[in-house]
N, C-alpha and C positions, 0 to 999 in steps of 0.2 A: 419666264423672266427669272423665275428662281432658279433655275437650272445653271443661267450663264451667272448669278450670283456668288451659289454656289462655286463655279469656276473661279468667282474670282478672290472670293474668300481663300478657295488654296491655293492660289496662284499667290497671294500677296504671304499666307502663311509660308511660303516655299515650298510647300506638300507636292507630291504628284496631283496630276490632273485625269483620275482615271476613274471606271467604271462603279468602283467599287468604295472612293473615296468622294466624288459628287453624291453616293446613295444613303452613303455615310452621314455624310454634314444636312441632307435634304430631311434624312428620318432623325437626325438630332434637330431639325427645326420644327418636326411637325409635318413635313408634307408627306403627300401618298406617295409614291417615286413611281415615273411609270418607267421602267427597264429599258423599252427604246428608244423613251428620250437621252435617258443617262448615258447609252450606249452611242447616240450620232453628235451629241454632245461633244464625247471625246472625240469623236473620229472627226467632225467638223476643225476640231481646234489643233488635230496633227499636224506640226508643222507649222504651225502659226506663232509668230512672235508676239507675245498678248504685251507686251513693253511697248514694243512699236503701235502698233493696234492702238491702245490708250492712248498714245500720243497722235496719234494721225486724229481719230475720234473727237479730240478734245480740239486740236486746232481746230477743226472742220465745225467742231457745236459752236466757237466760240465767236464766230461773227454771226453766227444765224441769233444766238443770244442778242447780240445787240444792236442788231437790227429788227427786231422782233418790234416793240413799241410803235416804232413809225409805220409800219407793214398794217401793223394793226389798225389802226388809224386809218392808213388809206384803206383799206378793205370797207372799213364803216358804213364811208360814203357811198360806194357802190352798191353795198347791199341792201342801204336803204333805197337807193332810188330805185331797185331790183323790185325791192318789198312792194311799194308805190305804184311798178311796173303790172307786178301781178296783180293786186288789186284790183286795177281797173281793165284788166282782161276780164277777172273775173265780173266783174260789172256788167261788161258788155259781154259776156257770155249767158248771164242770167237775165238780158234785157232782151236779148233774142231769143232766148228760152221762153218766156214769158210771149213774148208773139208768134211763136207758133202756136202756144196753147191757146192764146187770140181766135185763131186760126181754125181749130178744131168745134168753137162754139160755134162758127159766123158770127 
């Protein structure tokens, strides 16, 4: 994640986006750099409009944002009665456990 960070700190600085310039700004943060990250890095962002990109990005986060609450919500119910579900498998998994070992005494 630091890596595309870095991208975009000079991306906004106006800097190039290169090799040499991500390994720059990662060892003035503190990080280890590892070299082939830094290096597909750039080569993934050749070509790419990072303008457009933020903007597609941000429409596309912006309904999942607010729809998120309600989505939440309905998930709850289902995974409690999921929770409830398993439960009582295992119930009846450890009641038939139990008679076989019934079984084993006479």
């Amino acid at each position: 994640m630091e890596y595309i960070y870095a991208a975009l700190l000079l991306y906004k600085a106006g800097k190039d986006i290169t090799e040499e310039t991500v390994t720059a700004v990662l060892q003035a943060a503190g990080v280890e750099v590892d070299d082939a990250r830094a290096k597909a890095l750039v080569a993934a962002l050749d070509g790419v409009d990072i303008e457009e990109a933020m903007a597609t990005a941000a429409v596309a986060a912006a309904p999942a944002a607010g729809g998120a609450a309600p989505a939440a919500e309905a998930e709850a119910a289902p995974a409690e009665e999921e929770a409830a579900a398993e439960e009582e498998e295992e119930d009846e998994a450890e009641e038939s456990g139990m008679a076989g070992l019934g079984a084993l005494f006479g």
